[in-house]
C-alpha positions as semicolon CSV with decimal commas, in nm:
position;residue;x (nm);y (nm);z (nm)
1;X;7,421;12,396;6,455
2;X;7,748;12,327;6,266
3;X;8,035;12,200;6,454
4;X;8,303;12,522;6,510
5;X;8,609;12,494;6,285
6;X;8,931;12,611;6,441
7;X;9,076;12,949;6,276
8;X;9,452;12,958;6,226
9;X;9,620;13,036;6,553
10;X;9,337;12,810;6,744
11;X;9,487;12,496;6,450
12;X;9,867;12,647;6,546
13;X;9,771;12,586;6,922
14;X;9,556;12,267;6,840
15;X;9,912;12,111;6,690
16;X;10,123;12,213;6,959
17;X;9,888;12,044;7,247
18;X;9,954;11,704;7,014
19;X;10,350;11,797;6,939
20;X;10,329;11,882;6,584
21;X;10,528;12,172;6,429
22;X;10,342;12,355;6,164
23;X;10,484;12,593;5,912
24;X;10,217;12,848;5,790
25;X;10,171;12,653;5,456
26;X;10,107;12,373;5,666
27;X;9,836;12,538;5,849
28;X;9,643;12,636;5,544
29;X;9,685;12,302;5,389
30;X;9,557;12,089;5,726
31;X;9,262;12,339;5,692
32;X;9,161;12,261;5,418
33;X;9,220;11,874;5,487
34;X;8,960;11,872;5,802
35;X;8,671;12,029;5,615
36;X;8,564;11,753;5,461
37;X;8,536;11,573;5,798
38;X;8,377;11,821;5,953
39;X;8,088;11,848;5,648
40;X;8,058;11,471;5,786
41;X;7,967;11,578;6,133
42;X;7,779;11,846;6,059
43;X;7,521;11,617;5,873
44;X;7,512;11,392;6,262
45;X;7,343;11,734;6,385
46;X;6,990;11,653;6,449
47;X;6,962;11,311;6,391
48;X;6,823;11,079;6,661
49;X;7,068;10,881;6,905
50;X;6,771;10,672;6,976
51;X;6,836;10,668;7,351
52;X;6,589;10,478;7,591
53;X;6,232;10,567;7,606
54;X;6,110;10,695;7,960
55;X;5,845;10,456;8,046
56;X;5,693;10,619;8,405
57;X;5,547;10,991;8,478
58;X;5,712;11,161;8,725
59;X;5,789;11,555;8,833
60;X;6,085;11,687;8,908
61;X;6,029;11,686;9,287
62;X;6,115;11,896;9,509
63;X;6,474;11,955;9,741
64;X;6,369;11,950;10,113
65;X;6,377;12,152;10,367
66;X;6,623;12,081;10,661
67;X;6,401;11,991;10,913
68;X;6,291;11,758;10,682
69;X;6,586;11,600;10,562
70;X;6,821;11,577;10,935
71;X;7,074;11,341;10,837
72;X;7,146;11,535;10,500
73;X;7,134;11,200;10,334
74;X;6,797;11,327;10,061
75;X;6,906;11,532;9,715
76;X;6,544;11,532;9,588
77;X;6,248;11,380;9,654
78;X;6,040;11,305;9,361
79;X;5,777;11,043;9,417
80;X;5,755;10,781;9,047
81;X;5,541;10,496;9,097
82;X;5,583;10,178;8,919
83;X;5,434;9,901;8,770
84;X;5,063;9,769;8,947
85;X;5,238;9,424;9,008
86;X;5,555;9,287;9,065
87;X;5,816;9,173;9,283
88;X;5,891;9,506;9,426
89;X;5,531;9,628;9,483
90;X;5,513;9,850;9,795
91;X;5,836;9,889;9,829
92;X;5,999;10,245;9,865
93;X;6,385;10,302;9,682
94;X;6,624;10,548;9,699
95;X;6,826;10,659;9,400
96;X;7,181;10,691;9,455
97;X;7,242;11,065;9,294
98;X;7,489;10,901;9,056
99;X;7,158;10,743;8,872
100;X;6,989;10,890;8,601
101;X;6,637;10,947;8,702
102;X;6,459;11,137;8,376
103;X;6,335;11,513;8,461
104;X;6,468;11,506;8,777
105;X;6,806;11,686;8,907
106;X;7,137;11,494;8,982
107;X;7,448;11,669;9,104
108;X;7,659;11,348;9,183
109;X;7,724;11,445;9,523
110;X;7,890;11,803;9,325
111;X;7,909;12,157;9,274
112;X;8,066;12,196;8,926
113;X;7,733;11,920;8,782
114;X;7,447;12,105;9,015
115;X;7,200;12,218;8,758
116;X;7,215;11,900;8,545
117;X;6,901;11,708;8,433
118;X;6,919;11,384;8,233
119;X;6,646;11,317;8,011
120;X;6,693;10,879;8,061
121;X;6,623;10,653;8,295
122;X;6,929;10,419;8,418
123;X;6,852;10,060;8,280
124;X;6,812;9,968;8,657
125;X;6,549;10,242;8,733
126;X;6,342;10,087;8,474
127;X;6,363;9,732;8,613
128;X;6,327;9,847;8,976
129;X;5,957;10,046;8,850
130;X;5,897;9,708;8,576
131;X;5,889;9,490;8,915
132;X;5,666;9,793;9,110
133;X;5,867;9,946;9,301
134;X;5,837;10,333;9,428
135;X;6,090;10,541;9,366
136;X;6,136;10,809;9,616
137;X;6,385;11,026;9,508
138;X;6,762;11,074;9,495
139;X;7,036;11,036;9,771
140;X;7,311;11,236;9,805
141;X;7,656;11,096;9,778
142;X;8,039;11,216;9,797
143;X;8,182;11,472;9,535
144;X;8,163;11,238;9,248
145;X;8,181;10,915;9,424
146;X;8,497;10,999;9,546
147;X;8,543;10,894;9,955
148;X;8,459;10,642;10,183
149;X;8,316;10,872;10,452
150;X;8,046;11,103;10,413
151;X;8,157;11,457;10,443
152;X;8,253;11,554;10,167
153;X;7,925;11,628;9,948
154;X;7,888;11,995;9,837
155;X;7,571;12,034;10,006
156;X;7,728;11,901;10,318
157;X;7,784;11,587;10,515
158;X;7,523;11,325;10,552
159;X;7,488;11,192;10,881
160;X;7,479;10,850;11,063
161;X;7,146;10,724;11,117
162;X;7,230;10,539;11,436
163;X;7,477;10,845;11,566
164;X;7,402;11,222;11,447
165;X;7,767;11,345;11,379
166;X;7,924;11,011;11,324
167;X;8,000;10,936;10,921
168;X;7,718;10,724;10,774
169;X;8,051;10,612;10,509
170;X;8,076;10,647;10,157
171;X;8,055;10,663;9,907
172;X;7,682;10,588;9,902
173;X;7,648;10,770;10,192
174;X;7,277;10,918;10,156
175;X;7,146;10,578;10,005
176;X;7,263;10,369;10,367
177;X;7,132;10,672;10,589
178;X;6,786;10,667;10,416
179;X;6,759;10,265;10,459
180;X;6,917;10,263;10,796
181;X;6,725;10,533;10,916
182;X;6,393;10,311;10,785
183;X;6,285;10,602;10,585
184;X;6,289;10,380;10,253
185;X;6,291;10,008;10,231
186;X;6,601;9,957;9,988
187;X;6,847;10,148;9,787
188;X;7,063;10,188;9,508
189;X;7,459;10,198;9,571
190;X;7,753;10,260;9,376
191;X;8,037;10,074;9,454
192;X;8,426;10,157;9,307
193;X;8,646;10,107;9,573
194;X;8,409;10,006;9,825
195;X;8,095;10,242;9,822
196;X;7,852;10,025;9,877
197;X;7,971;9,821;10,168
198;X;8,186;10,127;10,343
199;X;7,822;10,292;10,437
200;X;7,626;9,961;10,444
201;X;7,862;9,840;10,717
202;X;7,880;10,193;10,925
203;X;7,505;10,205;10,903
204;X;7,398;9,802;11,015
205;X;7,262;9,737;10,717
206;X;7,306;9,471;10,469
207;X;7,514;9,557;10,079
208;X;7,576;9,373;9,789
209;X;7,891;9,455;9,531
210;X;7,789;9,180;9,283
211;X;8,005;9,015;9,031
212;X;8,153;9,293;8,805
213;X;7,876;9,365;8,507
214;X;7,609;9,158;8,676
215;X;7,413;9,437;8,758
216;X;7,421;9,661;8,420
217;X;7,552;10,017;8,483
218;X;7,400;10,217;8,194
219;X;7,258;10,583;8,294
220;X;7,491;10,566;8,577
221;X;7,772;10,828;8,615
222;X;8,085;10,668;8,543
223;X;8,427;10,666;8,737
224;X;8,632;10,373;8,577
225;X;8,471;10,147;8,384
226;X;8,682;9,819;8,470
227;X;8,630;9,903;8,883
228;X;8,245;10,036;8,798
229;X;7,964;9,842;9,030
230;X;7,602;9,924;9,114
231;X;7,407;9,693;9,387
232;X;7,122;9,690;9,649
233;X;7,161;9,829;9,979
234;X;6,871;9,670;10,180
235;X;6,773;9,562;10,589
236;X;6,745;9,244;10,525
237;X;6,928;8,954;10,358
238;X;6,575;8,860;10,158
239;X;6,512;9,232;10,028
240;X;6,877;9,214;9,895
241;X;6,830;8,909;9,713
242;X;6,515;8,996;9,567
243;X;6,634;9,311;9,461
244;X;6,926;9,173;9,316
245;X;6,743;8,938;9,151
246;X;6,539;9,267;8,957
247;X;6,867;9,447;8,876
248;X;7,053;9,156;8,742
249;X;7,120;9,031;8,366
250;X;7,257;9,171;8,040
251;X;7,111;9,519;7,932
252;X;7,292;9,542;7,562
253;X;7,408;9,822;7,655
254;X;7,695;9,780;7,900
255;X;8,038;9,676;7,796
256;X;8,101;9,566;8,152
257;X;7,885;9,295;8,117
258;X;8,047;9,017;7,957
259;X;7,874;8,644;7,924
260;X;7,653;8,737;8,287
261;X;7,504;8,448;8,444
262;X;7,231;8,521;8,669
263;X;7,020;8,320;8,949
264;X;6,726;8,318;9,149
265;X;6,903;8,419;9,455
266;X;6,581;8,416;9,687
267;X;6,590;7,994;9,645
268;X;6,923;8,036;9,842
269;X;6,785;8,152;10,138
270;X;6,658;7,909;10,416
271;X;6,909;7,637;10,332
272;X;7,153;7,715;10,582
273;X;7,530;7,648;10,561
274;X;7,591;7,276;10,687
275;X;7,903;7,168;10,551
276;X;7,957;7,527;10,362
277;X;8,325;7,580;10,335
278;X;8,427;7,954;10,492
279;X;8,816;8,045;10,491
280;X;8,905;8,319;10,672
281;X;9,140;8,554;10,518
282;X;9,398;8,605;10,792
283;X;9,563;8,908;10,608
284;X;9,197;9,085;10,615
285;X;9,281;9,124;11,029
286;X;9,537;9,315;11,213
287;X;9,576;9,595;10,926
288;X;9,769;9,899;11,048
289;X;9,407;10,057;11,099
290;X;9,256;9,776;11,237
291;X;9,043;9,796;11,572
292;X;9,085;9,477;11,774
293;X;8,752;9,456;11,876
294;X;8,659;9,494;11,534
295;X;8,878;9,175;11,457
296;X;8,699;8,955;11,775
297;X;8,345;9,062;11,633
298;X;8,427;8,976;11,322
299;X;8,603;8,633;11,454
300;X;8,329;8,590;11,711
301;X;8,079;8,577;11,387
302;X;8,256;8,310;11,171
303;X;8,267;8,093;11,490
304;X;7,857;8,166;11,498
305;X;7,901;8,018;11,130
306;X;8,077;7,736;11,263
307;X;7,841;7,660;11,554
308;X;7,528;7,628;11,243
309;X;7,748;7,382;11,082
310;X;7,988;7,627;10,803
311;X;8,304;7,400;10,806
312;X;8,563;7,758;10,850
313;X;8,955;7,738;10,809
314;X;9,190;8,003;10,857
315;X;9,318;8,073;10,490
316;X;9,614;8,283;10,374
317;X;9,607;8,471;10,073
318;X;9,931;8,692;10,063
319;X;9,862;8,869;9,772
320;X;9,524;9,050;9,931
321;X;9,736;9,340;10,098
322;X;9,860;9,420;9,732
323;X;9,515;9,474;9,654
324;X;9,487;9,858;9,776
325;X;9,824;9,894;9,582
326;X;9,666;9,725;9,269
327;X;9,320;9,925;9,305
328;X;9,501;10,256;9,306
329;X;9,705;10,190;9,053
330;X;9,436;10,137;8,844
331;X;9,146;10,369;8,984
332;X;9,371;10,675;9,005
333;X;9,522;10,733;8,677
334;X;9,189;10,558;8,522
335;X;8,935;10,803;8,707
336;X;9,115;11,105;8,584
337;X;9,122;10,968;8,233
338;X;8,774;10,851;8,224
339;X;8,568;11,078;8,438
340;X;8,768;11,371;8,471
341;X;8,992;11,415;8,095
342;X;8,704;11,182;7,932
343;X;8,391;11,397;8,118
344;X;8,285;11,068;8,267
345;X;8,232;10,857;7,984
346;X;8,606;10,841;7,837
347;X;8,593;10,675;7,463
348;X;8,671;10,308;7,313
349;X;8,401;10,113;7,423
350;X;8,061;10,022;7,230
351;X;7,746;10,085;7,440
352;X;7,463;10,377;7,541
353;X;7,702;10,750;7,588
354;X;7,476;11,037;7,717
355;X;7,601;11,360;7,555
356;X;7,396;11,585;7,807
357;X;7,609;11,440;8,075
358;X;7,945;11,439;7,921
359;X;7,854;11,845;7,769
360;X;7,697;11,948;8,161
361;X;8,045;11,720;8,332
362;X;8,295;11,929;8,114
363;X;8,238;12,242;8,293
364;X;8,436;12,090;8,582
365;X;8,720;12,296;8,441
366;X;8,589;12,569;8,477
367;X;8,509;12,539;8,849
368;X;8,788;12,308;8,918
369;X;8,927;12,455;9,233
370;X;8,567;12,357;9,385
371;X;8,579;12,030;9,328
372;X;8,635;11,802;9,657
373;X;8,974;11,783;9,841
374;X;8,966;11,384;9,797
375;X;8,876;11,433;9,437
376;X;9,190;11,689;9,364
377;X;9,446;11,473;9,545
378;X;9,316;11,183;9,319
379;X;9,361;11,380;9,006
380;X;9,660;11,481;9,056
381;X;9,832;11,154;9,090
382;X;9,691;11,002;8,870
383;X;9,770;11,313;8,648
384;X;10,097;11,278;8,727
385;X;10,161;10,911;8,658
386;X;9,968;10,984;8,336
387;X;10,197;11,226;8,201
388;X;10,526;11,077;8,381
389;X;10,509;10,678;8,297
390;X;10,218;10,752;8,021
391;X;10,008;10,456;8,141
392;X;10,288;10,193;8,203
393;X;10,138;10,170;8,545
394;X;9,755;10,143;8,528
395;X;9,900;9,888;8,258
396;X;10,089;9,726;8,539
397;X;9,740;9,738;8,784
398;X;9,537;9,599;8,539
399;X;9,805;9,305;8,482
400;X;9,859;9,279;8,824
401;X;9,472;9,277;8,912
402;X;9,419;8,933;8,695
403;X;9,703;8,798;8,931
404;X;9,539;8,886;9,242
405;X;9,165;8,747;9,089
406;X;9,432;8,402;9,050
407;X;9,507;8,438;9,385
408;X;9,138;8,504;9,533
409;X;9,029;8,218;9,289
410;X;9,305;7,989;9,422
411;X;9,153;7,982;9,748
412;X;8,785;7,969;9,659
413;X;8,873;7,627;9,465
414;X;8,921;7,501;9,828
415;X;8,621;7,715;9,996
416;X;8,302;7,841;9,862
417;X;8,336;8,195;10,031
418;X;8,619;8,394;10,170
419;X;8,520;8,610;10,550
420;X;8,716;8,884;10,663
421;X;8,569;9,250;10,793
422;X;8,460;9,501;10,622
423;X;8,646;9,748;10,755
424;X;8,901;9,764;11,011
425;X;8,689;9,970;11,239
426;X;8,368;10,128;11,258
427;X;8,233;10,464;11,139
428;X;8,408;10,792;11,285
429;X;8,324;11,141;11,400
430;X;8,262;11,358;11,076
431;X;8,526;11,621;10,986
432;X;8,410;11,972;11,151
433;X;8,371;12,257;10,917
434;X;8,694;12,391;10,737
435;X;8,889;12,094;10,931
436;X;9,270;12,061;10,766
437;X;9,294;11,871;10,451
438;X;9,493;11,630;10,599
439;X;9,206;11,517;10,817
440;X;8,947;11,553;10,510
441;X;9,118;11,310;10,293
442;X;9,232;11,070;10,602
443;X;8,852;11,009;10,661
444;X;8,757;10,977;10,315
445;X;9,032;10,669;10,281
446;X;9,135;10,500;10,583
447;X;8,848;10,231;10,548
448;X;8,909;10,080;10,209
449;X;9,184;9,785;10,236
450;X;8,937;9,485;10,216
451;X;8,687;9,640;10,041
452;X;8,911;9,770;9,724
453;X;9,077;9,438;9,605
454;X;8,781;9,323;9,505
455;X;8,605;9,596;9,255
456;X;8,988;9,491;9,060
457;X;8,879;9,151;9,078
458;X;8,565;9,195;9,037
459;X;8,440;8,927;9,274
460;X;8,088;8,946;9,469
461;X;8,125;9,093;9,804
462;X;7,871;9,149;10,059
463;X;7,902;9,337;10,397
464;X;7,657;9,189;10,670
465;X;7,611;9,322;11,084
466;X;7,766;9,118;11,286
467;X;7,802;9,324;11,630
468;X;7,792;9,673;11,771
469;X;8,111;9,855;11,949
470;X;8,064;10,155;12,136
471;X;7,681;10,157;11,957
472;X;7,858;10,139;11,643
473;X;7,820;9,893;11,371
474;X;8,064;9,589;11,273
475;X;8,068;9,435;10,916
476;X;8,170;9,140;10,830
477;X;8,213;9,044;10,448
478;X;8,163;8,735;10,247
479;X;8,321;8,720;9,900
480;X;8,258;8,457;9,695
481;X;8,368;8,344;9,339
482;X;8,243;8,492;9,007
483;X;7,857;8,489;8,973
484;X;7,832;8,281;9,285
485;X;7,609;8,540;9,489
486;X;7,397;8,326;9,618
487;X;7,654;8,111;9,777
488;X;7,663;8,467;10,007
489;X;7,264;8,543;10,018
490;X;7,256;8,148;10,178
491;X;7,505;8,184;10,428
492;X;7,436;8,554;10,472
493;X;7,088;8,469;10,528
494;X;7,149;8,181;10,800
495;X;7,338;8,422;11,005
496;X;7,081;8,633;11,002
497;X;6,786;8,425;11,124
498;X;7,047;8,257;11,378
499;X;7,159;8,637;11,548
500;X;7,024;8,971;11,670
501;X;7,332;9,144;11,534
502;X;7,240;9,464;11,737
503;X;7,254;9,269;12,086
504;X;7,616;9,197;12,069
């Protein structure tokens, strides 16, 4: 079909949006100018884009019923087995609903998408099936990715596996339900500002934000491309490893990834952490929203470190309570350019674009009064700086971000991983129905000040259990320098063996 040319008052309109006074002459004259270009993309129409083949059978599943879905944490179910041998044979996976399954629905977590079908796999789907895994089916998430708790999916909340009405986080918030809950072995999590550790700490499980572009991100929804992370949400240190160890490497595809460096992260586990250096970030405690007895888990944990032989130092590292300055900064203004102006894809980068996606995402304007609370109060700073300081300040973020990634890398010249929590406290009663917006967005934020910093820096960072208050989970977080995951899997694993995290 030929691509629509603009008539004369829909040119006269199209030069006003971009500043430009036309005269009627004018108008006829830029007419006739644009043809030829749009002969050229009239002759695209039809011609192969020679996206990824679709390797597995599958159907498009099925959505469940509630009584068989009672934390709210499935989308679809939709059963694709993989490869006779591998790695990952036998074991079950959950798609994060962010994750382009082929044939099968994905709705991001959101009304204004609901409908959608891709027609790829993600590049990560296909290595999870290569190695034998079985997929399951799709998890719900927040309203495009878009809070750290877990109430604020169109189809509702998704509840805590280990206490109904309590938030199971966000923004992978189905994906940490299903493993916590033991209803699939592992998962897939998306992680921008923290949405893969948020809901892997308030559920006891164990998740892995890998170095930035380690784990390739094509067929995956995006938010912001320099802040974009995708990682394995597991109950144990081993499955994470090894699952990391399927997702990792180059894909070709991805400009995130830039000169990856991968590892067999299972050979770090069993060597234990005698005479591993741990400093412990003393600005990651006593945050405005910090729990005490969050900070004496967390502090009781590095001293169980200690005890195996870790050599730990208290560390300072002013700059990390800039880093939730720096983050927003930059994932603000860039989500609303990117996912929201750009219909999730944005332009100037080389690598795989899915035009089903970006057509099916642009109807958010036409529904954009449903789109999430969280979501709306994003957009509209960061429409607002757009249009006020025109970029100066993601500019500024992004500047600022490489400082604080000094700062972070500063420290880990002297240690080989950084400790701090998680979160300041532990998960929190879900919103009620039609509760104030105040309260909505307060719940979907509150939990991201150590978590944030590093998708800007891009650093590995992994949320283990270390304790339970009030029946609640505690996290505690390793980060550790660029490509140096398995510096966390060993030390992450040796806590492990060495504690029942649920017994204290």
């Amino acid at each position: 079909m030929p691509v629509q040319r603009p008539n004369e008052e829909q040119l006269r309109q199209l030069a006003a949006d971009l500043y430009l006074h036309l005269s009627e002459e004018d108008v006829q004259s830029f007419k006739g100018l644009m043809e030829p270009s749009f002969r050229n993309l009239d002759s695209l129409e039809g011609v192969s884009e020679d996206l990824p083949a679709v390797k597995y059978p599958r159907t498009p599943g099925e959505f469940p019923e509630a009584e068989d879905n009672p934390l709210g944490a499935w989308y679809v179910k939709s059963e694709v087995q993989g490869a006779t041998s591998g790695p990952l044979k036998g074991r079950s996976v959950a798609l994060k609903d962010n994750v382009c399954l082929a044939g099968v629905p994905m709705m991001n977590g959101a009304s204004t998408l609901e409908g959608y079908i891709p027609e790829i796999d993600a590049t990560i789907v296909t290595r999870l099936l290569d190695a034998g895994a079985t997929i399951k089916g799709k998890a719900h998430c927040e309203y495009f990715c878009l809070s750290g708790g877990s109430h604020t999916n169109a189809h509702g909340p998704v509840h805590n596996p280990i206490k109904h009405g309590y938030s199971a986080g966000g923004s992978s918030s189905g994906s940490a339900a299903l493993v916590g809950s033991g209803e699939v072995d592992m998962a897939i999590g998306g992680d921008q500002g923290g949405s893969i550790r948020i809901p892997a700490s308030f559920c006891g499980i164990y998740g892995m934000k890998a170095t930035h572009g380690l784990v390739p991100y094509t067929g995956i929804m995006p938010i912001e491309n320099t802040v974009d992370h995708a990682g394995p949400m597991t109950t144990s240190v081993e499955d994470n490893a090894l699952m990391l160890e399927v997702l990792a490497g180059s894909d070709g595809l991805d400009p995130r990834q830039i000169d990856v460096k991968t590892d067999a992260y299972t050979a770090a586990l069993g060597k234990g952490v005698e005479g591993l250096r741990i400093g412990v970030v003393q600005e990651g405690f006593g945050l405005e929203t910090s729990l005490k007895d969050v900070d004496d888990k967390v502090q009781e944990a590095a001293a169980q470190l200690q005890s195996l032989g870790a050599v730990l130092e208290d560390c300072s590292i002013p700059m990390h309570k800039m880093g939730g300055a720096i983050w927003t900064a930059i994932g603000l203004e860039g989500l609303t350019i990117q996912m929201m102006h750009g219909n999730g894809f944005g332009m100037n980068w080389k690598g795989l674009y899915l035009p089903s996606m970006i057509k099916a995402h642009s109807a958010w304007r036409d529904h954009a009064d449903d789109l999430s609370e969280t979501l709306k109060v994003a957009m509209l700073i960061g429409e607002w700086m757009s249009q006020k300081y025109g970029g100066t300040w993601y500019g500024k973020g992004q500047n600022l971000s490489r400082k604080l990634t000094k700062a972070y890398d500063q420290s880990l010249e002297k240690f080989d991983l950084l400790l701090m929590p998680t979160i300041p406290g532990v998960a929190t009663r879900l919103p009620e129905p039609y509760a104030p917006r105040e309260e909505v967005v307060a719940r979907a934020f509150e939990m991201i000040p150590n978590t944030a910093p590093f998708d800007s820096t891009g650093h590995p960072a992994m949320t283990i259990p270390c304790g339970n208050l009030d029946g609640l989970p505690v996290g505690l977080m390793l980060v550790g320098n660029h490509w140096k995951e398995a510096t966390i899997y060993q030390a992450a694993h040796a806590y492990e063996q060495a504690v029942d995290w649920k017994k204290l």
